[in-house]
C-alpha positions in Angstrom: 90.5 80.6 69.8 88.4 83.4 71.6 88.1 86.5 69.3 88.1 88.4 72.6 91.8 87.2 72.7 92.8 87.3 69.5 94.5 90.5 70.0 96.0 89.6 72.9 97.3 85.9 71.4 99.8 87.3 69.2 103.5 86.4 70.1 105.1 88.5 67.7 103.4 91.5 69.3 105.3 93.5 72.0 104.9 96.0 74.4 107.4 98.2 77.0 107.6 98.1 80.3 106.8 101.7 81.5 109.5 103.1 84.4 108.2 103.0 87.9 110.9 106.0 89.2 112.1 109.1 87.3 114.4 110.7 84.9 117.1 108.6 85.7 115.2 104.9 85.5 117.4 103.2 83.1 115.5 101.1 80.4 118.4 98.4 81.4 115.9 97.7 84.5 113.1 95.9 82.4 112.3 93.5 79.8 109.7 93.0 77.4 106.3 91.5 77.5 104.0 90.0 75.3 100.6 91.3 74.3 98.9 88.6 76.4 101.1 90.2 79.2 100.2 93.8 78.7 97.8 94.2 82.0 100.6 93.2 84.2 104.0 94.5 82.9 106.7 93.5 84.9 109.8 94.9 86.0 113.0 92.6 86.2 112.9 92.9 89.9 109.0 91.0 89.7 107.4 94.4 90.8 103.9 94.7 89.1 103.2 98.1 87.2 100.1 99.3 86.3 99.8 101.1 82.8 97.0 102.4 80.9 95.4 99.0 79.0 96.2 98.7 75.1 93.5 100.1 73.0 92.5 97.2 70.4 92.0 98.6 66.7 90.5 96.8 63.9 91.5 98.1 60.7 89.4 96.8 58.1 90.2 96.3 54.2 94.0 96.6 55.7 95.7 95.9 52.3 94.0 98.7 50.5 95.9 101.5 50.2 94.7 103.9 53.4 94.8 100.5 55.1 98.3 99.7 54.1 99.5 103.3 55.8 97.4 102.6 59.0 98.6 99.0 59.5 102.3 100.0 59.2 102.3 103.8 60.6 99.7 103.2 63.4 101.7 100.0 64.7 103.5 101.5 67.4 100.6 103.3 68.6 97.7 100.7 69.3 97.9 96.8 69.6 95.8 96.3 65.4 94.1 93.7 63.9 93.7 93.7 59.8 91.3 92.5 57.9 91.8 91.0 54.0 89.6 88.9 51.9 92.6 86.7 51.4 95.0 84.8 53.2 97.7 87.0 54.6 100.9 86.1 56.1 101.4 89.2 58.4 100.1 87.6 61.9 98.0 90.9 62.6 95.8 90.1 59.9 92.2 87.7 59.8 90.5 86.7 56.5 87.1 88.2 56.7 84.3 89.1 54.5 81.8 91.2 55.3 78.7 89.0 53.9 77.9 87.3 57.2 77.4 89.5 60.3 77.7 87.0 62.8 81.1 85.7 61.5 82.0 89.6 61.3 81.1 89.9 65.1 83.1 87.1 66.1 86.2 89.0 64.7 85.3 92.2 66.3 84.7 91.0 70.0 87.5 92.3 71.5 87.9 95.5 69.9 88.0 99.3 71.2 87.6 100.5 67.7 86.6 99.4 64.3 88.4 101.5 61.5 86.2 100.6 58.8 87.8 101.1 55.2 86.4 97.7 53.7 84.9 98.8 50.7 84.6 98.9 46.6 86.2 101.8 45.2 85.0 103.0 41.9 83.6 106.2 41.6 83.0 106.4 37.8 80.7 103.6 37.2 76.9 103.2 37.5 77.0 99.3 38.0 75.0 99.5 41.3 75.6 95.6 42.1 79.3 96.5 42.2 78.9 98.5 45.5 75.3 96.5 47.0 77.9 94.3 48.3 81.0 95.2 49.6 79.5 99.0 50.8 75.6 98.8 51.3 75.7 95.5 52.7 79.0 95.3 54.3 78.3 99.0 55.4 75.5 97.6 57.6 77.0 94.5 58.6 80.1 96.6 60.2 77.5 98.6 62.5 76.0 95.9 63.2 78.3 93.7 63.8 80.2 96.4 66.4 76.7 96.8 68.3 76.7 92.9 69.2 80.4 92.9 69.9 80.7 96.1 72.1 82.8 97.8 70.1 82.9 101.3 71.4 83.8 103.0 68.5 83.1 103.1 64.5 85.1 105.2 62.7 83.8 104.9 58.9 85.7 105.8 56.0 83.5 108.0 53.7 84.4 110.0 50.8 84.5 113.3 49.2 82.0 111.8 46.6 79.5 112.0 49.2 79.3 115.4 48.5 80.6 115.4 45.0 78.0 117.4 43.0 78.9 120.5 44.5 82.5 120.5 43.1 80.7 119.3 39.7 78.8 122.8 39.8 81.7 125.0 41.5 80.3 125.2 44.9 81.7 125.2 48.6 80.5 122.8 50.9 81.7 121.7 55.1 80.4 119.0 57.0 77.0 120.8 57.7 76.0 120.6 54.0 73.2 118.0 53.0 75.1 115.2 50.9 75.1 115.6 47.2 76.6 113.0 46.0 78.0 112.7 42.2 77.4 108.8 41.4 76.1 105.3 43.3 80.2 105.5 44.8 78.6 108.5 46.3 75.4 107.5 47.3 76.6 104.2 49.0 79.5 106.5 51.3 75.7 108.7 52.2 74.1 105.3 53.2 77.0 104.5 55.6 77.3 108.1 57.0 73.0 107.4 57.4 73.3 103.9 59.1 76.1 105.2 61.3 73.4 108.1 62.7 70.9 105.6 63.0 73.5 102.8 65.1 74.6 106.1 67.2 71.3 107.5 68.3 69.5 104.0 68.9 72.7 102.3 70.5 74.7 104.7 71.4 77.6 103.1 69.0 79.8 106.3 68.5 80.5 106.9 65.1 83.0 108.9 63.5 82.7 109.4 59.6 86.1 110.7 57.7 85.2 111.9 53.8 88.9 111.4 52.4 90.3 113.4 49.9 92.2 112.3 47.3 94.9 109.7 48.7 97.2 107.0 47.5 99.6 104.8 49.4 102.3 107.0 49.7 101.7 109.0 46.9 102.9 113.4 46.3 100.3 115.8 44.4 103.0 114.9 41.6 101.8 111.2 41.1 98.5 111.9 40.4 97.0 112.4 37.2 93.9 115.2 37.8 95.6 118.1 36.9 95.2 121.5 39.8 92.3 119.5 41.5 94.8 117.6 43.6 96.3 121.3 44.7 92.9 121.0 46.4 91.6 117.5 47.5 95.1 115.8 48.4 95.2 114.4 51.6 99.0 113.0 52.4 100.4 109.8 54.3 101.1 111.7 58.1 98.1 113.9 58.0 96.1 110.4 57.5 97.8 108.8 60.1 96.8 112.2 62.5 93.6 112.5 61.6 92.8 108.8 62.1 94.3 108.3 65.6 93.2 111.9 66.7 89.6 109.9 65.3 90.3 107.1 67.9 91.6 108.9 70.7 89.2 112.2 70.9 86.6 111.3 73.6 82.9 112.3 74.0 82.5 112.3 70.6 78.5 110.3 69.9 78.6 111.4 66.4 80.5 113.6 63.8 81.8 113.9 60.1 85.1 115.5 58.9 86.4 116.4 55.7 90.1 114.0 55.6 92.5 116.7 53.7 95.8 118.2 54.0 96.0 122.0 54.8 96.4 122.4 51.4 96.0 126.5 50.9 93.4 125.6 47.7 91.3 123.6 50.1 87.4 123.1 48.6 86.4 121.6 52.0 86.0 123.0 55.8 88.6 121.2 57.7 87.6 123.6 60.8 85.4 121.0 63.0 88.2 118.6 62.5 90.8 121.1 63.9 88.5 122.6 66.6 86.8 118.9 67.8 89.5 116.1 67.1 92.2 118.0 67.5 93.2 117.0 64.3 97.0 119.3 62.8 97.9 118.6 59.3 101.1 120.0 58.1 101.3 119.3 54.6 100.3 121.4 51.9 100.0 120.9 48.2 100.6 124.2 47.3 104.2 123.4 47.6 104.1 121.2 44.5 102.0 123.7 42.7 104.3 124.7 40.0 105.2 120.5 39.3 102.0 119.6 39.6 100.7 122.7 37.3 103.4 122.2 34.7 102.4 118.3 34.2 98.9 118.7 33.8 96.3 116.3 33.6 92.9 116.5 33.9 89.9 115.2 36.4 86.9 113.7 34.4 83.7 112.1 35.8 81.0 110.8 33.7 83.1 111.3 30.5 83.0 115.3 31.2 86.3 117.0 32.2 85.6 119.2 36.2 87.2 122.4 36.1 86.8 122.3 39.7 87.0 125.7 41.9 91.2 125.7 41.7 
């Protein structure tokens, strides 16, 4: 099959039939259609309706656990396509790697936007050949790959690491600071933020970086482990879901970075530009599991040395 299509193939994929009258249209009057169907919903009557055309969203790394939330809370929102190294039963997903860039623009063709979250995640390790891979390589291979397929949109999932040394010697830092990252984890997330300005001002590929907090799939500040840091850095499962469809919808956007946090009232990181230019509105805060969080403890360590942090 056409990768263009793929998208569009899937029977188990449905979409409504928008009203053509007002208020009182009844949703009695029309049936469903399939994906393949979407540029021509009908009406039971066999009037023709035009609605706006599905956006097409590839989510890759799906099964990790930012993927996970965006497959299942971004569903009913854009027609997605995952992507996993292995076989996956879930129709929406391909098997991909990100080793060959012509087999990776194959899968794209089609797509609006490329959520890219395929990577290794490890930030306490120096073992550089566990990250040339999956995020030097595959980093390159997913802007690439978008450029020969069309793909309008990148929107790459960096990390607070990126800019990590600052927390390690207790100072602030927003989007505008130079990277300082705290490991190769780090430095990898600053080579894909790099390559992305380099695919944006030669192709014109817009790119839109997101350095997460501190997330797991559907995970309080009381699950983790790092002690008062997470009152700072957590980033929670709806303000995710906002942030990265406000990161697919904004428009006129060639290239930007945001920091991917909750409004959490301890923040370390400038959320502002996210706010002001995606329109981006969390609504969590950790703060409310301060006293839980505060009375369990737990500490943040990288390199074998225990961060204090600025909490």
């Amino acid at each position: 099959m056409d990768r263009r299509n793929v998208a569009l193939a899937r029977g188990t994929s449905r979409a409504r039939v928008w009203p053509t009258s007002g208020m009182g249209a009844s949703w009695g009057r029309y049936r469903y259609a399939s994906i393949s169907d979407q540029r021509r919903l009908v009406l039971n009557k066999q009037k023709d309706v035009k609605v706006p055309d599905p956006i097409n969203v590839m989510v890759t790394g799906a099964t990790g656990k930012i993927g996970q939330t965006l497959m299942e809370d971004l569903d009913d929102r854009f027609t997605l396509t995952g992507t996993s190294r292995s076989p996956n039963d879930d129709p929406r997903f391909i098997q991909l790697d990100f080793d060959n860039v012509d087999a990776v623009a194959e899968a794209f063709a089609g797509q609006d936007v490329v959520v890219h979250m395929h990577a290794k995640s490890n930030h306490n390790t120096d073992n550089f050949d566990e990250y040339l891979g999956p995020n030097v390589v595959g980093a390159w291979n997913a802007y690439e790959a978008a450029r020969k397929a069309g793909v309008r949109r990148l929107i790459y999932a960096s990390s607070n690491h990126a800019t990590g040394w600052y927390e390690m010697v207790g100072d602030r830092c927003d989007a505008e600071s130079l990277p300082r990252p705290d490991g190769i984890y780090g430095a990898a997330k600053v080579w894909g933020e790099t390559v992305g300005r380099y695919f944006s001002d030669r192709f014109g590929l817009e790119v839109i970086v997101l350095r997460i907090g501190s997330y797991e799939y559907r995970a309080k500040p009381t699950d983790f482990t790092m002690g008062p840091r997470i009152l700072s850095t957590w980033l929670s499962d709806r303000d995710l879901v906002n942030l990265t469809e406000r990161a697919i919808l904004t428009p006129d956007i060639k290239y930007g970075i945001y920091y991917g946090i909750s409004a959490n009232a301890r923040a370390y990181w400038d959320i502002t530009n996210a706010v002001s230019e995606l329109g981006y509105r969390p609504v969590d805060n950790a703060e409310n599991y301060a006293s839980e969080v505060l009375t369990k403890g737990g500490v943040y360590s990288l390199w074998g040395f225990e961060v204090e942090g600025m909490v």
